[in-house]
C-alpha positions as CSV (number, residue, x, y, z in Angstrom):
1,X,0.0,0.0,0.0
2,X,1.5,3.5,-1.0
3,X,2.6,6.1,2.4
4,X,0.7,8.5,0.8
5,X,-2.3,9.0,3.4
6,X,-5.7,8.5,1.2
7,X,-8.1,11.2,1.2
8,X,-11.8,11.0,2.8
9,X,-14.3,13.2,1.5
10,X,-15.4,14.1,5.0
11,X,-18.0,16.1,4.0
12,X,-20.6,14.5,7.0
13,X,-23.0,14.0,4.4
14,X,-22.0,10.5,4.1
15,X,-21.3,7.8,6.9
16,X,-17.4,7.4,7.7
17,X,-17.5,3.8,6.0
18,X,-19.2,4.6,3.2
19,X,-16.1,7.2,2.6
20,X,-13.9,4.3,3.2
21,X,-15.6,2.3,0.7
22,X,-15.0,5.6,-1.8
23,X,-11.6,5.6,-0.9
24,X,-10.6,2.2,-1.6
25,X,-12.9,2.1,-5.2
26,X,-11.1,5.0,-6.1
27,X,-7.8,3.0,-6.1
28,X,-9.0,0.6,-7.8
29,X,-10.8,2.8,-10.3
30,X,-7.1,4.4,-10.8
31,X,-5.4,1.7,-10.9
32,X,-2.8,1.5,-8.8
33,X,-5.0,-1.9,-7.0
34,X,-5.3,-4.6,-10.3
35,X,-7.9,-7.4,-10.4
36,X,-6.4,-9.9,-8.2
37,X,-4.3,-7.8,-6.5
38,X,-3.8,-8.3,-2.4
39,X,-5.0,-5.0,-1.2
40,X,-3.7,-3.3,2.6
41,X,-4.7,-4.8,5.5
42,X,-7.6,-4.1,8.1
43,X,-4.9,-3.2,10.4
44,X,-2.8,-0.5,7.3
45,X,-6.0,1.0,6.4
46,X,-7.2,1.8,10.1
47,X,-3.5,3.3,10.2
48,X,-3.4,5.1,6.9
49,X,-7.1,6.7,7.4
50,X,-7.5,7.3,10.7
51,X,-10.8,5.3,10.9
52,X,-11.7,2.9,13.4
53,X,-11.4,-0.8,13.0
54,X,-15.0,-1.6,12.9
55,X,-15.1,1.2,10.2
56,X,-13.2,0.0,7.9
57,X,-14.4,-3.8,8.1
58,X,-17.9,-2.7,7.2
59,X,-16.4,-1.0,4.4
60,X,-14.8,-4.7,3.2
61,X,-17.5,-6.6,4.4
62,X,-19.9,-4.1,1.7
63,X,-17.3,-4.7,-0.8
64,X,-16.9,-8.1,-1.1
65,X,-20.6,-8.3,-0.8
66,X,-20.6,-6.0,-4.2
67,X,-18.3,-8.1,-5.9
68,X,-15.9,-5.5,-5.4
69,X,-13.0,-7.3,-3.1
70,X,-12.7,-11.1,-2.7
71,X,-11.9,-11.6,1.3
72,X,-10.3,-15.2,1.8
73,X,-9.6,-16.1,5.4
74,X,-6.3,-16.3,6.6
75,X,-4.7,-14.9,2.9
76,X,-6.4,-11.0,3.1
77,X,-8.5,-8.9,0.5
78,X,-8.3,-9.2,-3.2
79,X,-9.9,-6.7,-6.2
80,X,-12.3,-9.0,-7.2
81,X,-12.0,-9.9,-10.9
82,X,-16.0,-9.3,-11.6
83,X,-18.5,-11.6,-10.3
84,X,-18.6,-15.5,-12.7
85,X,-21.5,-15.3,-14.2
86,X,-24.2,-18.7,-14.7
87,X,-27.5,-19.4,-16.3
88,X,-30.4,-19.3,-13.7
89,X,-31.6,-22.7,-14.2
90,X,-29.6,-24.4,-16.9
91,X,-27.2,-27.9,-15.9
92,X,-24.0,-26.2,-16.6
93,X,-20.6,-27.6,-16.0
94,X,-18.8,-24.8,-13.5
95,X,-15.6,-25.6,-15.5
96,X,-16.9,-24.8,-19.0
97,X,-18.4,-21.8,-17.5
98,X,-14.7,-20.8,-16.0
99,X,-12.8,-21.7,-18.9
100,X,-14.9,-19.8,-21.4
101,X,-14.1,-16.4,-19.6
102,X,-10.4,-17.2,-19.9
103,X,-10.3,-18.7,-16.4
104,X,-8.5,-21.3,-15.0
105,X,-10.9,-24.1,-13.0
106,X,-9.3,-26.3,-10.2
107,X,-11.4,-28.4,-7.8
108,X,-10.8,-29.8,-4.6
109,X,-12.6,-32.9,-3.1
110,X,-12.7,-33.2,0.3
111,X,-15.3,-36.2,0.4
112,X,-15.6,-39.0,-2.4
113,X,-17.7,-41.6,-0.6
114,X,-20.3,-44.7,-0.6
115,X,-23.1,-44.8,1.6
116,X,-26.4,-45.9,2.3
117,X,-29.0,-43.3,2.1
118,X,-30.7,-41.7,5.1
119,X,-34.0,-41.4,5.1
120,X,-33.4,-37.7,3.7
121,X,-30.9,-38.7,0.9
122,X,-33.5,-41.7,0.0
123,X,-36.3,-38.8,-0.4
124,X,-34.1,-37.1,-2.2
125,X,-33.0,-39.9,-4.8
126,X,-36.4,-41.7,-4.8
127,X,-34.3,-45.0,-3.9
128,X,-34.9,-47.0,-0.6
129,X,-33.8,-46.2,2.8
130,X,-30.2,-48.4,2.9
131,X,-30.4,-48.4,-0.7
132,X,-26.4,-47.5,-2.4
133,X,-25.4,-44.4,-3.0
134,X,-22.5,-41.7,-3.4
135,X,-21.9,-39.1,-1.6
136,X,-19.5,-36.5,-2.7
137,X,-18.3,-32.2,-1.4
138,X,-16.2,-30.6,-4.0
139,X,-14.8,-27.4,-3.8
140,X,-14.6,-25.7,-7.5
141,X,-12.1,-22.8,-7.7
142,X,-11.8,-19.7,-10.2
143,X,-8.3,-18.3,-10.3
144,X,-7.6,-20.1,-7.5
145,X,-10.5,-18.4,-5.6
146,X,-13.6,-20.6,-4.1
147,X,-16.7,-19.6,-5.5
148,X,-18.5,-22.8,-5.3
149,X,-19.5,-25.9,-2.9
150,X,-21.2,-28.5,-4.4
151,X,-22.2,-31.0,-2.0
152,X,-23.7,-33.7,-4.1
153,X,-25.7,-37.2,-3.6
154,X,-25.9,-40.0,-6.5
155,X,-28.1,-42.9,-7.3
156,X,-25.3,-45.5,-7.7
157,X,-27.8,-48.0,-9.2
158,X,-27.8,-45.5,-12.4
159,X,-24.1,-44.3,-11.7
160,X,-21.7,-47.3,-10.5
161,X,-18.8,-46.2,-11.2
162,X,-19.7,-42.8,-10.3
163,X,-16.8,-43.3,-7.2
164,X,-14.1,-44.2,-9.3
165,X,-13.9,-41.0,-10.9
166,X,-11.4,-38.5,-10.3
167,X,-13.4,-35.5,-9.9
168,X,-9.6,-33.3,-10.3
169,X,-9.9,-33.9,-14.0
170,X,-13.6,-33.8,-14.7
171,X,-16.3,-32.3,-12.9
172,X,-19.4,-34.7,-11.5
173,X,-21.7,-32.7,-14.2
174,X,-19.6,-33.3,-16.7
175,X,-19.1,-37.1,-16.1
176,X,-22.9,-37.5,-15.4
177,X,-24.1,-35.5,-18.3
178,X,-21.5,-38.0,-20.5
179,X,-23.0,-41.0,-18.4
180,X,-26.9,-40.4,-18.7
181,X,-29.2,-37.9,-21.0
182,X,-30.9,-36.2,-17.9
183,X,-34.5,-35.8,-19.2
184,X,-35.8,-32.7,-16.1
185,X,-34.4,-30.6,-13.8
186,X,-35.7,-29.1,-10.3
187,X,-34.3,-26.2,-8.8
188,X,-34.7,-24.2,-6.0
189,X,-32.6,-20.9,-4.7
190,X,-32.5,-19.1,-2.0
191,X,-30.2,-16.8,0.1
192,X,-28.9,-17.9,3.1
193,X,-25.7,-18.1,5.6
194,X,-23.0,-21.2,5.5
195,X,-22.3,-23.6,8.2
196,X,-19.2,-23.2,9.9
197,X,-17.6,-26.1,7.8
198,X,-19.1,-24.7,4.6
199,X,-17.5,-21.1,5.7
200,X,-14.2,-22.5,6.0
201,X,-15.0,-24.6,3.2
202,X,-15.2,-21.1,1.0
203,X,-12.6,-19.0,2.8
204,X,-15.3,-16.6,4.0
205,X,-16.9,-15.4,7.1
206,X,-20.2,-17.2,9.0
207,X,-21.9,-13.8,8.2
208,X,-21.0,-13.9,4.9
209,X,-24.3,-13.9,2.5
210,X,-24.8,-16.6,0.0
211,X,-26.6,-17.8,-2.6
212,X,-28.1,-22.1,-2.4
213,X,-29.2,-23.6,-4.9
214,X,-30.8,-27.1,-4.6
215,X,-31.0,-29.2,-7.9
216,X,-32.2,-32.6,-8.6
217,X,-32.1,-34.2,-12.2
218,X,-33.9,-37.3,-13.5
219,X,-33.7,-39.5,-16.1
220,X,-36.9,-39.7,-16.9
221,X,-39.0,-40.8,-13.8
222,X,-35.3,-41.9,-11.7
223,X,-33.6,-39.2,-10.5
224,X,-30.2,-39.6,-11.0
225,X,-28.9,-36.9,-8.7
226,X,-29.3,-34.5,-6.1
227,X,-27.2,-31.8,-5.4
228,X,-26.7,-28.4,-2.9
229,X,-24.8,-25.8,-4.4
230,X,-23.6,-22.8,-2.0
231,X,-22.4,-19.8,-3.9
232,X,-20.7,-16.8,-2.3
233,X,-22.8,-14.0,-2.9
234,X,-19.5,-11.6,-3.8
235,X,-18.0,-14.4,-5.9
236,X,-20.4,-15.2,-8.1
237,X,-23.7,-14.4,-10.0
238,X,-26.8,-16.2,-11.4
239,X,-28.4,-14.6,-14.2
240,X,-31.5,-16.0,-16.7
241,X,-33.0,-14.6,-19.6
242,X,-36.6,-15.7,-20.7
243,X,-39.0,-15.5,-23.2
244,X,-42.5,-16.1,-23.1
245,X,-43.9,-19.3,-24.6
C-alpha cells in the first residue's frame, strides 16, 4: 500500500464507512490496485485513514458483498475480478463456464464416498432407505479463488462407477451428463448463511451472504442426482433470460 495517506471526502454528508468504501474504489478505479491484486490490510487502512477498525471492516464486508474485493480467510483482501456469471436454471458444468471467460478451473474434493442413504438422501433420490449411494463435497475454484460448494448425492444404481472418478480432472456434471441424457431438472434458490464447515470450506466469514441452490435431475422418472450448491454471494452471479412461450 503506497505512504501517501488516502483522502476522505469528510463532507458529513456521508457515513465514515461509506467514505472508506469511496476511498478504496477509487484505487481501484485508478489503478494503482489490479484485479487480483492483495489490497492493505484491516490493520494499514485503520492506520493510513485514521478510521476505526469496525469502520473500515464494514467497508470490506460491503465490498466483497458488491463483488468489489474477494476476502479469503487467513490470505487478506483481493480486487475481485467481476462476479462468474451462470445461467439461472440451466445444468451447466462450472468448468466450461470458468474456462470460457479465460479462467483457469481447479477443484478440490474433500469427500468421495459410498453410503447408504438416510431417510433424507432416500427422499431425495427416490431410492430406498439403505439403498447405495455416493456421496461427494467438492470445492470448485476460479483463479484459485472458491466460488462454489457442491455437495452432491448419487443414485449409484444409475451411476456405479460414479466413485471411481477423479473429480480433479472432470467435474461430476460433466461425467454424469456423458453418463446419462438427464430428461428434467428441479431447482430451488435461496439466500442464506454457510455452516461453519461450509465457511471455511469457502474461505469466508459465517456472516457472509450466499446464494443455495438445490437441484435434482432425473432421467426420466429416476432421479439420478441430487445436489446443494452454496455460492458466495460476492463471488459469483446467477443470471437468466426468458422468453414467453
Amino acid at each position: 500500500m503506497s505512504q501517501d495517506r488516502p483522502r476522505l471526502a469528510r463532507t458529513g454528508q456521508a457515513p465514515l464507512y461509506a467514505e472508506v468504501k469511496q476511498a478504496i474504489t477509487a484505487r481501484i478505479r485508478s489503478g494503482e490496485w489490479q484485479p487480483r491484486d492483495r489490497i492493505a490490510s484491516e490493520n494499514e487502512l485503520v492506520a493510513a485513514l485514521g478510521v476505526s477498525r469496525m469502520t473500515v471492516n464494514r467497508a470490506l464486508r460491503e465490498l466483497a458483498a458488491e463483488g468489489v474485493l474477494v476476502r479469503i480467510q487467513g490470505l487478506g483482501t483481493f480486487v475481485a475480478e467481476g462476479k462468474g456469471q451462470s445461467s439461472m436454471f440451466e445444468v451447466k458444468n462450472i468448468a466450461e463456464e470458468i474456462a470460457a471467460r479465460g479462467h483457469v478451473h481447479r477443484a478440490v474434493v474433500t469427500l468421495l464416498d459410498a453410503v447408504k442413504a438416510s431417510p433424507e438422501v432416500a427422499e431425495e433420490l427416490g431410492i430406498a432407505v439403505g439403498d447405495p449411494a455416493f456421496h461427494s463435497i467438492i470445492v470448485h475454484h476460479e483463479n484459485d479463488i472458491p466460488v462454489q460448494l457442491e455437495d452432491r448425492h448419487v443414485n449409484a444404481a444409475i451411476a456405479p462407477t460414479y466413485i471411481d472418478q477423479d473429480f480433479t480432472k472432470v467435474t461430476p456434471n460433466g461425467f454424469l451428463t456423458a453418463l446419462v441424457a438427464w430428461t428434467e431438472a428441479e431447482h430451488e434458490i435461496e439466500a442464506t448463511l454457510p455452516a461453519s464447515w461450509e465457511a471455511r470450506l469457502l474461505s469466508i466469514g459465517r456472516a457472509d451472504p450466499c446464494l443455495l441452490m438445490r437441484r435434482r435431475t432425473l432421467a426420466f422418472d429416476r432421479v439420478v442426482t441430487s445436489v446443494r450448491l452454496l455460492i458466495p454471494g460476492g463471488r459469483y452471479k446467477l443470471q437468466g433470460r426468458h422468453q414467453p412461450q
